[in-house]
GUDORO-5980 format. One line per field, with one value per residue (C-alpha): residue in three letters; x, y, z. Coordinates in steps of 0.02 Angstrom, whole numbers, plus 50000, padded with zeros to 5 digits. Layout:
// residues N
aa = [ALA,...]
u = [X,...]
v = [Y,...]
w = [Z,...]
//
This chain:
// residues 659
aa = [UNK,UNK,UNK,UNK,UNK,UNK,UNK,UNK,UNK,UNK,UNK,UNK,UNK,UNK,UNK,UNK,UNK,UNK,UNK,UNK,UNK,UNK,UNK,UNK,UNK,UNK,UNK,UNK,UNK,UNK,UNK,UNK,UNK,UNK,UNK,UNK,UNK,UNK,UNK,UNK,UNK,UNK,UNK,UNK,UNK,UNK,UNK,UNK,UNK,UNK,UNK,UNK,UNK,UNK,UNK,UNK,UNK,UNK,UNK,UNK,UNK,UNK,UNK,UNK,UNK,UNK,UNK,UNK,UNK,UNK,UNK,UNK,UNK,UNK,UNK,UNK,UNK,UNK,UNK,UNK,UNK,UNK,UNK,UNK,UNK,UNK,UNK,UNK,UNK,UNK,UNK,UNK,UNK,UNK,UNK,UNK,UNK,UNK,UNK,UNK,UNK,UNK,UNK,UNK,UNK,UNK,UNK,UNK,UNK,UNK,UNK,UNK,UNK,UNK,UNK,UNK,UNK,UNK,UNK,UNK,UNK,UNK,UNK,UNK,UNK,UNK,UNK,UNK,UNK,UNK,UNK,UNK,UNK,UNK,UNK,UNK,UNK,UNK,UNK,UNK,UNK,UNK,UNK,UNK,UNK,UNK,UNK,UNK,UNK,UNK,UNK,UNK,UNK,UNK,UNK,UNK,UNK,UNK,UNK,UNK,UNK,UNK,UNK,UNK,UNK,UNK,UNK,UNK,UNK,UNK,UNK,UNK,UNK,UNK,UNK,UNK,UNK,UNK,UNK,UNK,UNK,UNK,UNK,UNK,UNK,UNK,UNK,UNK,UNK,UNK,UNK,UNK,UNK,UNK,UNK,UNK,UNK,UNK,UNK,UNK,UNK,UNK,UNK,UNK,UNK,UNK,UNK,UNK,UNK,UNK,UNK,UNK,UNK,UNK,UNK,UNK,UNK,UNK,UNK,UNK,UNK,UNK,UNK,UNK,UNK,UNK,UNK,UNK,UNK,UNK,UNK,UNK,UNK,UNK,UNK,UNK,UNK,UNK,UNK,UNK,UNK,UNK,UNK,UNK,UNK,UNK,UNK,UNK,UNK,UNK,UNK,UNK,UNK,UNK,UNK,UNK,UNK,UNK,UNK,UNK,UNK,UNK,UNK,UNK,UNK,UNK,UNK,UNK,UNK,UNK,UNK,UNK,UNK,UNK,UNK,UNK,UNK,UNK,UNK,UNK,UNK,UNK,UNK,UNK,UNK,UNK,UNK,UNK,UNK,UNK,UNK,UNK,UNK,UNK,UNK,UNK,UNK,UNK,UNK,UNK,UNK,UNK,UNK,UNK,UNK,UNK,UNK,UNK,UNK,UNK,UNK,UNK,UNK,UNK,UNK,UNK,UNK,UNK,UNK,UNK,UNK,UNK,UNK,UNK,UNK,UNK,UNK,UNK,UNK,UNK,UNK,UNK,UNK,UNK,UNK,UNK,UNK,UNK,UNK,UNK,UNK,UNK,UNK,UNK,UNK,UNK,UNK,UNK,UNK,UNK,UNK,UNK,UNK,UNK,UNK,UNK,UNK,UNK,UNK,UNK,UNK,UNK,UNK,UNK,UNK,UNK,UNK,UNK,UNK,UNK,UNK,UNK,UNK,UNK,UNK,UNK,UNK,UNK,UNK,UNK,UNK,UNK,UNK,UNK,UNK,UNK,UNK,UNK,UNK,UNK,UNK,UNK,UNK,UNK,UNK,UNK,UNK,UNK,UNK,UNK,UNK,UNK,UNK,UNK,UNK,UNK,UNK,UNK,UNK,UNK,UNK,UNK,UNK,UNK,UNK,UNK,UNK,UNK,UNK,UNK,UNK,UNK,UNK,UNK,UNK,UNK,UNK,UNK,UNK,UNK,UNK,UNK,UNK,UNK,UNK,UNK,UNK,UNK,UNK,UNK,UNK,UNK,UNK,UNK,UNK,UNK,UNK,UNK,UNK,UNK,UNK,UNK,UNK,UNK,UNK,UNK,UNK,UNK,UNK,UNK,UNK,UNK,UNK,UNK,UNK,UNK,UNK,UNK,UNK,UNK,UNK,UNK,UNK,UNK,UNK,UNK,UNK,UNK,UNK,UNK,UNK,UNK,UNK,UNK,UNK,UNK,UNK,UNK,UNK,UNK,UNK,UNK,UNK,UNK,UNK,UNK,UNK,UNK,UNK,UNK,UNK,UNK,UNK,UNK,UNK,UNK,UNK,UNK,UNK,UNK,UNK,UNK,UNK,UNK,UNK,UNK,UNK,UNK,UNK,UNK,UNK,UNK,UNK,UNK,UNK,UNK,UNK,UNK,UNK,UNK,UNK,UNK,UNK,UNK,UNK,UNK,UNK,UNK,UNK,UNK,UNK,UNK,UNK,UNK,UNK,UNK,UNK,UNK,UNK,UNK,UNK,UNK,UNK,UNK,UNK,UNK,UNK,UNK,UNK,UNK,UNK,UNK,UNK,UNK,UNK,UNK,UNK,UNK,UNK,UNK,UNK,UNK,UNK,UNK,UNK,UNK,UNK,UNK,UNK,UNK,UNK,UNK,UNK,UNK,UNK,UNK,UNK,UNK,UNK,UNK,UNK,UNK,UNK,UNK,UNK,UNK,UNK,UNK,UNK,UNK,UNK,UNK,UNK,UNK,UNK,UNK,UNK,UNK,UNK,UNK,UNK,UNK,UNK,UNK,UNK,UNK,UNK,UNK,UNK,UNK,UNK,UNK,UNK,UNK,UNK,UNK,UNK,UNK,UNK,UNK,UNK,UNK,UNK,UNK,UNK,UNK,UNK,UNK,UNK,UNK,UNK,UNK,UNK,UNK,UNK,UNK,UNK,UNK,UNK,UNK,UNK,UNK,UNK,UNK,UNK,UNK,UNK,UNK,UNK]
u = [50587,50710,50666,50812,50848,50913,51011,51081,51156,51029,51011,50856,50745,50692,50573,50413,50257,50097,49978,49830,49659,49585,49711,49739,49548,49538,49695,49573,49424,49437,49472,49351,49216,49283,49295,49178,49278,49372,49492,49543,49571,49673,49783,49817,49856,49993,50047,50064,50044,50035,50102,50139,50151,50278,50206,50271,50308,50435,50529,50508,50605,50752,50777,50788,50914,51003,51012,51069,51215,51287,51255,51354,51469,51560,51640,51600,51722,51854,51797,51884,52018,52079,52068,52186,52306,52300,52348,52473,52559,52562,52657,52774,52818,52851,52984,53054,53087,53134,53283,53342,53340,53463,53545,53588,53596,53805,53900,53904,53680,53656,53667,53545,53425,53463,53369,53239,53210,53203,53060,52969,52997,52924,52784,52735,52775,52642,52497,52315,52252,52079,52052,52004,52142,52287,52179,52207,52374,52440,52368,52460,52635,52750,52795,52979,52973,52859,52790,52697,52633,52559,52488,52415,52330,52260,52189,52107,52045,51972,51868,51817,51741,51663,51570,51499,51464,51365,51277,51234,51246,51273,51419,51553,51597,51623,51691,51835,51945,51878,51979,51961,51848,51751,51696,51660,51515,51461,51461,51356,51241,51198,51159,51037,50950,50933,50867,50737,50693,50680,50543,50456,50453,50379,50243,50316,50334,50530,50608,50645,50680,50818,50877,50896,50970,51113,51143,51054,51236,51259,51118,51074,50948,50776,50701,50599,50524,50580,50480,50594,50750,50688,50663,50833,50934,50827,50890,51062,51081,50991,51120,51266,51157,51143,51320,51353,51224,51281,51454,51535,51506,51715,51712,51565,51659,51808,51722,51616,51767,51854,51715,51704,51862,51866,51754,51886,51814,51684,51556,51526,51521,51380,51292,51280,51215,51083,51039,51027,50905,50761,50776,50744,50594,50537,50555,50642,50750,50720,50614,50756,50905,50901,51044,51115,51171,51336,51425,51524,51729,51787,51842,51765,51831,51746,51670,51624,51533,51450,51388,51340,51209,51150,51118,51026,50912,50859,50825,50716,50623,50596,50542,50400,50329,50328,50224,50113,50094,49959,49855,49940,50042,50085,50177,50329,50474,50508,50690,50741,50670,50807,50927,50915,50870,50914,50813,50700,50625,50558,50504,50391,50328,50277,50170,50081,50044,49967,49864,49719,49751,49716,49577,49496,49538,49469,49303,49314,49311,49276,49331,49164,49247,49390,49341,49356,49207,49185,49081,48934,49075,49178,49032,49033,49202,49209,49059,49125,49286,49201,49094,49270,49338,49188,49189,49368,49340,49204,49308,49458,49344,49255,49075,49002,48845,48738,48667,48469,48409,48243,48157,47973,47890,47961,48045,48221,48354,48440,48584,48462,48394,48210,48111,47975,47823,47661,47640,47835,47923,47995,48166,48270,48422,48463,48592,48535,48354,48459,48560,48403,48352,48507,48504,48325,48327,48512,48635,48557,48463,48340,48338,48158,48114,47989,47904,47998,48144,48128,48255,48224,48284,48240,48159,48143,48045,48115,48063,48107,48161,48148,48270,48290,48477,48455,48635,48652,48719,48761,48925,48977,48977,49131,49211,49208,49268,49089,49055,49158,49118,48933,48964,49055,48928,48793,48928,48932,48762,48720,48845,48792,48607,48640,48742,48658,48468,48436,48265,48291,48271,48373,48363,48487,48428,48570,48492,48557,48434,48330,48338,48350,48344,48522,48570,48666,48780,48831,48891,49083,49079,48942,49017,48963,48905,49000,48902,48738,48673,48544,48488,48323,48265,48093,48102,48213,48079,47953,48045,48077,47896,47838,48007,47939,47755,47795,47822,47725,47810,47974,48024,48136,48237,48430,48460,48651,48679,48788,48665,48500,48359,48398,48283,48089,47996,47851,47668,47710,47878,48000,48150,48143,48330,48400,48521,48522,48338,48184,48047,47944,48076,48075,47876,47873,48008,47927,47754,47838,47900,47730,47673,47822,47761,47569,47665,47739,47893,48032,48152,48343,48461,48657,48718,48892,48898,48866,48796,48639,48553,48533,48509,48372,48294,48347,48259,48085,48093,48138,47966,47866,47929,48007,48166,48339,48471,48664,48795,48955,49125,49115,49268,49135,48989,49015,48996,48849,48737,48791,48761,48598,48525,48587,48535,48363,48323,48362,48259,48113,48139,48120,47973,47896,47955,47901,47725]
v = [50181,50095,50051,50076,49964,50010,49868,49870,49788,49656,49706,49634,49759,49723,49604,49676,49530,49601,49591,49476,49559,49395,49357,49549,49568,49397,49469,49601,49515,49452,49639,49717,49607,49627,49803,49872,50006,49986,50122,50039,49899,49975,50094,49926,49834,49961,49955,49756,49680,49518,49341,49420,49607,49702,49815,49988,49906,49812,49945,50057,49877,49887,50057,50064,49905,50017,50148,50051,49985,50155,50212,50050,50088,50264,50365,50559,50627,50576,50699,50821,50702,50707,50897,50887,50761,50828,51013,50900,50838,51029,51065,50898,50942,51130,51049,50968,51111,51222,51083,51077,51255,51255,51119,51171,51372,51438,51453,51642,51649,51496,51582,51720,51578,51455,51622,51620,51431,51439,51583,51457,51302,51391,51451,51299,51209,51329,51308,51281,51102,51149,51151,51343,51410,51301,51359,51546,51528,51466,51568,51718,51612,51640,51489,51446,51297,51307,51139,51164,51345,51273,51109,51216,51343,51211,51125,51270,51295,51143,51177,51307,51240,51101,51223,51322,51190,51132,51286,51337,51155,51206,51306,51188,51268,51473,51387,51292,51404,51521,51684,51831,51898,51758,51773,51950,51878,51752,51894,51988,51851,51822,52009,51994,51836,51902,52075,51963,51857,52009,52090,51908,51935,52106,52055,52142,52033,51992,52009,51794,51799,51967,51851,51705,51782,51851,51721,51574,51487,51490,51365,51216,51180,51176,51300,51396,51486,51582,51425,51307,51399,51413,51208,51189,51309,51246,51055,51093,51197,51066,50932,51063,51050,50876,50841,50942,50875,50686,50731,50709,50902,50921,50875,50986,51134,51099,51105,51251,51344,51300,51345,51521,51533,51471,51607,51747,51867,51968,52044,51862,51786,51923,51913,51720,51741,51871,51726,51578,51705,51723,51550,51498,51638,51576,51408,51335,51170,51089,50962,50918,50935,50774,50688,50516,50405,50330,50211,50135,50153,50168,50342,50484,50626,50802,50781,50605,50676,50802,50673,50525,50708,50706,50522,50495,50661,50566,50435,50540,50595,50425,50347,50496,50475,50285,50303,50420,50318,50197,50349,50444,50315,50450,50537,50401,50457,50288,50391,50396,50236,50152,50278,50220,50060,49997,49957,49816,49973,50033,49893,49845,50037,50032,49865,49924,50066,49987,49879,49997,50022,49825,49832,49981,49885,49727,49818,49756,49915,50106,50294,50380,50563,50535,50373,50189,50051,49879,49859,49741,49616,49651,49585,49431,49402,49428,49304,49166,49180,49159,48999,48917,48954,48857,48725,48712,48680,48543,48481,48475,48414,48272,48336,48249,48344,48187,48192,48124,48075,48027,47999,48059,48183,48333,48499,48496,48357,48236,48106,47961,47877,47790,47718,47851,47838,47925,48104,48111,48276,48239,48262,48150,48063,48046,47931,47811,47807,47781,47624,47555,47562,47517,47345,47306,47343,47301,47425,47526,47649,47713,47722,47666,47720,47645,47693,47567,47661,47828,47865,48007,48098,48066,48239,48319,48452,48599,48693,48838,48913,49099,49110,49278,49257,49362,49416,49469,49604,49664,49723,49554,49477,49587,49568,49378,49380,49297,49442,49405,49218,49272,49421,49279,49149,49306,49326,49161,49105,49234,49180,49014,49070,49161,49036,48911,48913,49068,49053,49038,49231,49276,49434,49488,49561,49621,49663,49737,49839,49854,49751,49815,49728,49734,49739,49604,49717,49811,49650,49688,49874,49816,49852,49846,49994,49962,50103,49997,49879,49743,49588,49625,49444,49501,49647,49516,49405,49550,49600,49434,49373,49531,49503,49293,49357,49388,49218,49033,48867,48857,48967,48969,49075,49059,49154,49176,49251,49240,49279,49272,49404,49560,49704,49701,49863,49910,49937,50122,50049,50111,49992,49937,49865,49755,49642,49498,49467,49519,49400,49514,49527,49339,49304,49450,49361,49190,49278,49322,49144,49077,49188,49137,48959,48997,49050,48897,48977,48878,48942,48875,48947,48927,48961,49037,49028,48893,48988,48879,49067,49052,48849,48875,49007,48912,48764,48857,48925,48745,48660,48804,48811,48628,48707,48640,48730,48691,48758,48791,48883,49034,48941,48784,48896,48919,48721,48690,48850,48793,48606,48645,48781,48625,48477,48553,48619,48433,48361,48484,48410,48234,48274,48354,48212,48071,48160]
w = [47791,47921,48095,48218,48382,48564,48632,48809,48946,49036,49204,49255,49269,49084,49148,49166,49197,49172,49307,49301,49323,49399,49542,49557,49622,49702,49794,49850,49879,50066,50112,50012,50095,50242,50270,50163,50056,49882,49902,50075,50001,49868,49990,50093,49945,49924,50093,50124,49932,49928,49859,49674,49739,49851,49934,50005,50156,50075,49996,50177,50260,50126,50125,50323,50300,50193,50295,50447,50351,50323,50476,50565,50428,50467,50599,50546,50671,50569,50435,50569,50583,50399,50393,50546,50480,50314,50407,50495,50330,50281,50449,50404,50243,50297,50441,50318,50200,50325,50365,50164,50154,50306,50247,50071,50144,50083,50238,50221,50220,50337,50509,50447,50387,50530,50660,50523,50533,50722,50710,50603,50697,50863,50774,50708,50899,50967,50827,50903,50927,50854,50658,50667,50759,50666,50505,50571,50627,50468,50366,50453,50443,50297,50220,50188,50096,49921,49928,50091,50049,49895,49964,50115,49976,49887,50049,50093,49921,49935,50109,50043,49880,50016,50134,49972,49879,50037,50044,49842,49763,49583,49618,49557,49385,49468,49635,49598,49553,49679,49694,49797,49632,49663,49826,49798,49659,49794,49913,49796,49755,49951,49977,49810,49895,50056,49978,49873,50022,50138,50005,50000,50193,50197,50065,49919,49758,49742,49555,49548,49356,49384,49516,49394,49264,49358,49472,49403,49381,49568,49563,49491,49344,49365,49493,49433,49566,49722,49820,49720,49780,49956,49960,49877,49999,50165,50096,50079,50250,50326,50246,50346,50505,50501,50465,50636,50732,50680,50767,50929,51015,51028,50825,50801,50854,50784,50623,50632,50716,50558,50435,50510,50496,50284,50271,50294,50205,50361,50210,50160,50321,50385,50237,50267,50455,50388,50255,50403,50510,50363,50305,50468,50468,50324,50272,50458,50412,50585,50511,50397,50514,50593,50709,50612,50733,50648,50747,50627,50618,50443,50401,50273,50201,50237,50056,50089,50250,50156,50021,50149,50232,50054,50047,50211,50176,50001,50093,50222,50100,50018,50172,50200,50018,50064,50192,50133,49950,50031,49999,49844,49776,49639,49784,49770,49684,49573,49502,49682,49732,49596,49641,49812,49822,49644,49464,49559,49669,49528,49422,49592,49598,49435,49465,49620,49495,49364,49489,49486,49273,49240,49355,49253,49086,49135,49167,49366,49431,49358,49430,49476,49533,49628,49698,49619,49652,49590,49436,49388,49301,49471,49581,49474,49473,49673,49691,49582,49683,49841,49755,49708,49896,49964,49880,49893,50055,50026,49934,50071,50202,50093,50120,49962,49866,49844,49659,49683,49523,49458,49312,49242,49157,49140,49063,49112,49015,49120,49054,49060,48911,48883,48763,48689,48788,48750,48819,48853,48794,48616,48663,48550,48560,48368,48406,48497,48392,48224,48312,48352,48177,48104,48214,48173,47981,47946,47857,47716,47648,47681,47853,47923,48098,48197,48343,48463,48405,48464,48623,48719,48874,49019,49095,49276,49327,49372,49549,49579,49752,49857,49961,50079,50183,50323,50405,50571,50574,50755,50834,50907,50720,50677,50868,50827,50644,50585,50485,50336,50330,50316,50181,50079,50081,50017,49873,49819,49854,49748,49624,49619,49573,49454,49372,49405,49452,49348,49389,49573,49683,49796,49927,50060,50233,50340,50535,50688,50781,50633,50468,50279,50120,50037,49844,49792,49687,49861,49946,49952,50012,50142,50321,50504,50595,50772,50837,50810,50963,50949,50855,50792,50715,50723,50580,50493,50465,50444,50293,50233,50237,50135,49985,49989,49959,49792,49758,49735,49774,49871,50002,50141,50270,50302,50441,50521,50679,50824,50976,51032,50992,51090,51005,50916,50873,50995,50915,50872,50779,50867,50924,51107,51151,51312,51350,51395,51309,51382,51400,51296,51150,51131,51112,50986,50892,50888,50827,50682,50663,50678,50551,50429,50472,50423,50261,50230,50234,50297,50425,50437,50551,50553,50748,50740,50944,51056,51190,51304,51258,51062,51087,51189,51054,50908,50979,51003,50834,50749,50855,50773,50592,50587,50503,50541,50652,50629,50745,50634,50650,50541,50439,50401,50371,50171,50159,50285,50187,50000,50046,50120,49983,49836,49920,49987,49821,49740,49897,49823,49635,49700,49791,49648,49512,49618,49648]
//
């Protein structure tokens, strides 16, 4: 068996990096958290990309580049002027025939011909200005010299071949040598169409594959439906319209004065008009037809024209599947993308395609129905990302994590080394016990251990911590762009239990005018309700005392919140809201910091606003519980909450160890 090999040119586009999983979800992450919603994320990701991704918005900026260029590039009206000077070089060369006919006329012939060359001359001194009429008028004149008859035929020929060609793209092979035959078959195909189109119109069901199989050369391949050929024919009448529209009004009737009059033959040019009133019943082009602006001044042929209409409508409809593929990136053409816009167009369409693939293989996110959320693994991933961006930042802004160490009895390892003491846990260093040996006994075997020899670890006990973050939640924590700071340091402080201080718990309350416990797992697509008022501190701690009840030992609130209480609940639990703070909202607040207090639970509160309101509250709260109170920029907040949960919980270890 042989293999066989494909070489080609290298282009570039054979380059193809696959995406990474990690930095394609870290690229995702701040959004995610910030607004809530996967799929948003996702549709934005497509619309903006990022440092390794181009997004839609990208290609949407080159192809409008491109289009400007061609549009500062031509002059359309002189599509009108080429027919005219090419009409004119007809005229020319039949002047100049006319005068070697006289010329080489015998003396006994050349008066006779010298009346007829007169005849000619004035007729051809009083031809129309406009394309139509000198198309007209020179059709009815009788050529005298061969040369011009012939290039005039084949001109017209030519036109014609344009306009139809404009009309049924597809026509090329039946159409260029088009005889008076043949526009009796187009004539006959146009009455067919507008017969199926007219029983499509009056409900009946139209014979499409009768159609097709006598006409289907008129068309190109591929349509397969009467819905098919009704897209194809509005697109290329539209392309016509466009190309008029895009003129100067004197060019634009030039040219349609001429076109009416390239269709000579009055069947045809009916049947046409009766075809132009139902497409525009039934499938109107106006969307389509749109004006170019060209202001450019280098010329184009009438085909030129025509193909620049065909051009600029591709890129039309590129532009509208760009800005729709945020949402259905499967929308995007990526053939017409590279025709367009070249092989690179495509090679970044297919990336922004496979962004959601690597995601799904990497096991970060999974398809439940039509929608796409984060996974367990996805969570993790998220959290760890937002542990390595804060302490990034510690690590930029030099605020140390002091390591407190201490020996004693124990249950948890340290680095330190001692001498075995009764009642220590047996928790040998063999290498350092055998040295000792060694350099008591000498080299040799065997190897007699003594009790003086013995090296163990020194140990640490092990406290463990319940920590309940509460997140304010209110309106004015999204207004002021605290909200995502917060939702981060909940990711990572969740990460770094986990990885961590396994034995550590940790619960999430998000409040606003009432609180509720939140699932770790739901961090990222957590988002604000803007319709919500109030910052009810009081049903934060409510819930938070009854999650730390659970628990012995350590236990503490981290609260973060831009304002002051505004909102309790009433004895019959419903919420009683005001702003600026009642009197009444305040006291019921700090009861349920005294009872937090009689708990022994400790309260610490990061200030994200340095309003004299929330100082003054903050400050009552801290007398009661004798908890701390920072006030921190919501950029700084990730460092003050991570230093605080490690180097309180290492405060509590000392404690213990030294007791």
């Amino acid at each position: 068996m042989s293999a066989s090999f494909r070489y080609s040119r290298w282009d570039g586009s054979q380059l193809f990096e696959e995406l990474d999983p990690e930095r394609t979800l870290d690229a995702l992450a701040d959004d995610l958290m910030n607004y809530g919603d996967l799929n948003a994320a996702l549709q934005r990701l497509n619309r903006w990309g990022n440092q390794d991704l181009a997004g839609l918005e990208k290609l949407l900026q080159d192809l409008q580049k491109k289009r400007e260029e061609e549009l500062a590039r031509y002059d359309l009206d002189t599509a009108v002027d080429a027919i005219r000077e090419q009409l004119q070089q007809v005229v020319d060369q039949e002047r100049a025939g006319i005068e070697r006919k006289v010329a080489d006329a015998p003396p006994d012939s050349r008066r006779l011909l010298e009346r007829m060359a007169k005849q000619r001359r004035d007729k051809l001194d009083r031809l129309p200005d406009d394309l139509g009429g000198r198309v007209k008028a020179l059709r009815n004149y009788e050529f005298m010299d061969d040369g011009a008859r012939e290039a005039f035929e084949k001109l017209v020929d030519q036109l014609q071949q344009q306009v139809m060609n404009q009309m049924f793209q597809g026509m090329k092979q039946s159409i260029s040598q088009m005889t008076k035959q043949d526009l009796g078959a187009v004539r006959e195909m146009v009455r067919d169409l507008n017969a199926m189109l007219e029983a499509r119109r009056q409900g009946r069901q139209p014979d499409f594959p009768g159609f097709m199989e006598k006409h289907g050369h008129f068309f190109p391949p591929g349509i397969e439906s009467l819905d098919q050929l009704l897209e194809h024919l509005q697109r290329q009448m539209a392309q016509m319209q466009s190309l008029l529209q895009s003129m100067s009004p004197e060019a634009r009737a030039e040219l349609r004065q001429m076109m009416d009059e390239l269709l000579q033959d009055d069947s045809l040019r009916l049947e046409l008009a009766r075809l132009a009133g139902l497409m525009q019943q039934m499938a109107p082009p106006s969307e389509l037809s749109e004006r170019y602006p060209f202001f450019g001044d280098e010329p184009v042929s009438m085909q030129q024209a025509m193909g620049l209409m065909d051009q600029l409508q591709q890129m039309d409809r590129l532009e509208s599947q760009l800005q729709r593929g945020s949402f259905r990136l499967d929308d995007v053409d990526p053939s017409l993308a590279e025709s367009l816009l070249g092989p690179e167009a495509r090679r970044q369409l297919d990336q922004l395609q496979q962004v959601s693939r690597v995601l799904e293989k990497a096991g970060y996110i999974e398809r439940k129905g039509r929608r796409l959320e984060l996974t367990p693994k996805g969570m993790r991933r998220i959290g760890k990302g937002a542990l390595k961006d804060i302490f990034a930042q510690l690590k930029k802004s030099q605020v140390g994590q002091h390591q407190l160490r201490a020996g004693g009895q124990g249950t948890e390892a340290a680095e330190e080394l001692k001498r075995y003491e009764y009642g220590d846990p047996f928790l040998l260093d063999m290498k350092e016990t055998l040295f000792n040996s060694l350099q008591r006994e000498g080299p040799g075997v065997p190897v007699r251990l003594q009790p003086d020899d013995f090296q163990v670890h020194h140990t640490e006990h092990a406290s463990q911590a319940s920590t309940v973050l509460m997140i304010d939640m209110s309106r004015s924590m999204f207004l002021r762009g605290c909200f995502l700071a917060a939702k981060k340091v909940a990711i990572a402080l969740d990460a770094l239990i986990r990885s961590q201080f396994p034995r550590d718990s940790l619960y999430v309350i998000g409040f606003s005018n009432t609180a509720v416990q939140l699932k770790p797992q739901n961090l990222p697509g957590l988002a604000l309700n803007d319709y919500v008022y109030g910052t009810n501190m009081q049903h934060g701690f409510q819930v938070a005392r009854s999650l730390l009840a659970r628990h012995r030992g350590n236990r503490q609130i981290v609260m973060i919140t831009d304002g002051e209480p505004t909102a309790h609940l009433d004895q019959g639990g419903q919420v009683f809201f005001h702003y600026p703070p009642t009197f009444r909202t305040v006291q019921e607040t700090l009861k349920e910091v005294q009872r937090c207090t009689r708990d022994h639970i400790v309260i610490n509160t990061f200030m994200l606003e340095r309003s004299p309101y929330l100082a003054d509250f903050v400050s009552q709260m801290t007398r009661i519980n004798k908890g701390r109170a920072f006030f921190v920029s919501p950029e700084r907040l990730g460092e003050y909450v991570l230093l605080d949960f490690v180097s309180g919980r290492q405060r509590r270890r000392y404690a213990r160890a030294a007791g």
